[in-house]
N, C-alpha and C positions, 0 to 999 in steps of 0.2 A: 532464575535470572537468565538463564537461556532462551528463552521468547523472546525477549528485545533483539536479539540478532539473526532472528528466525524472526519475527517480523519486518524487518527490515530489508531482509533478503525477500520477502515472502512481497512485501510491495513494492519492489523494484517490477520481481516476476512481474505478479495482477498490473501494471503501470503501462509494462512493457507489451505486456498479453492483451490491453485492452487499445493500445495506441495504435498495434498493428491494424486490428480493426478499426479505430477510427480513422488514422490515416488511408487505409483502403477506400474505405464510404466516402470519405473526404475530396477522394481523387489526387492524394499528393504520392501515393504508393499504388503497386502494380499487385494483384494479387494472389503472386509467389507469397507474401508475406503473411498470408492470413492460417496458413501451416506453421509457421514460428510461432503467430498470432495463439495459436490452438496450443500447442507445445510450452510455452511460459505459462498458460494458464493452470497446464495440470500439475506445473512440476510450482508451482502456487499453491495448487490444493496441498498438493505433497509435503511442501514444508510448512504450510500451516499446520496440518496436522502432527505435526510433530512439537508443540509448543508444551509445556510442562503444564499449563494452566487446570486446573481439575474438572474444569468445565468446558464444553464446546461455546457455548453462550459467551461465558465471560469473553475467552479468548479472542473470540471474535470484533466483543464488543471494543477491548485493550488494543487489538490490533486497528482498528476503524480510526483511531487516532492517531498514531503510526504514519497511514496511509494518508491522510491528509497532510501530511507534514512531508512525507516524502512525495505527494502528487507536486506539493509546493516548490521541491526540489526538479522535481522533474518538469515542471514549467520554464524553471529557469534557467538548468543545464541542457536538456534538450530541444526545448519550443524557443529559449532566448526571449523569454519574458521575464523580466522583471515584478517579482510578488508585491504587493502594496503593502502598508501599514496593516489594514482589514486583514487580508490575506496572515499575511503573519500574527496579528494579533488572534486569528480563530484559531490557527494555526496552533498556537501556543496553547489556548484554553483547552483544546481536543487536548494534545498533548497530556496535561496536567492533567484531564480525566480518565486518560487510557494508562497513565501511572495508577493512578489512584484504584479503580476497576482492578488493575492487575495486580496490587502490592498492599492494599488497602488488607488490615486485620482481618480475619474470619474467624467465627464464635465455633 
């Protein structure tokens, strides 16, 4: 049960780690940023790996769901967009698979 907030933290990092560079490319950021940009991403890797999952696959896969629901988060607390219906509605399906992937019985 500790993945869920080790994923969560884990795609804040990747969100954060991937935004410095696109706002760099973008041109809305100067590229002091793209050393932060580098720095969230490892300390990403870092708590991903640390996820109880038995698997690297699985875990990744549980996580991929995760991250779309907080990218959704992150559209709308930092970009100041508002997510659609679609948006949350995939939102929600990933969700429910990246439960399921990660919680689902094993033989």
């Amino acid at each position: 049960m500790r993945s869920l907030p080790l994923f969560a933290l884990a795609a804040v990092l990747e969100i954060a780690g991937c935004f410095a560079f696109w706002s760099w490319r973008h041109g809305t950021r100067d590229a002091w940023v793209l050393p932060l940009g580098v720095l969230s991403l490892v300390l990403f890797a870092a708590c991903l790996a640390q996820s109880d999952a038995a698997h690297a696959g699985r875990a990744y896969a549980a996580y991929g769901g995760i991250y779309i629901a907080f990218s959704l988060l992150w559209l709308r607390i930092v970009e100041g967009v508002v997510p659609d219906r679609w948006d949350l509605t995939g939102s929600l399906v990933c969700v429910v698979g990246a439960l399921i992937v990660l919680f689902g019985p094993r033989t």
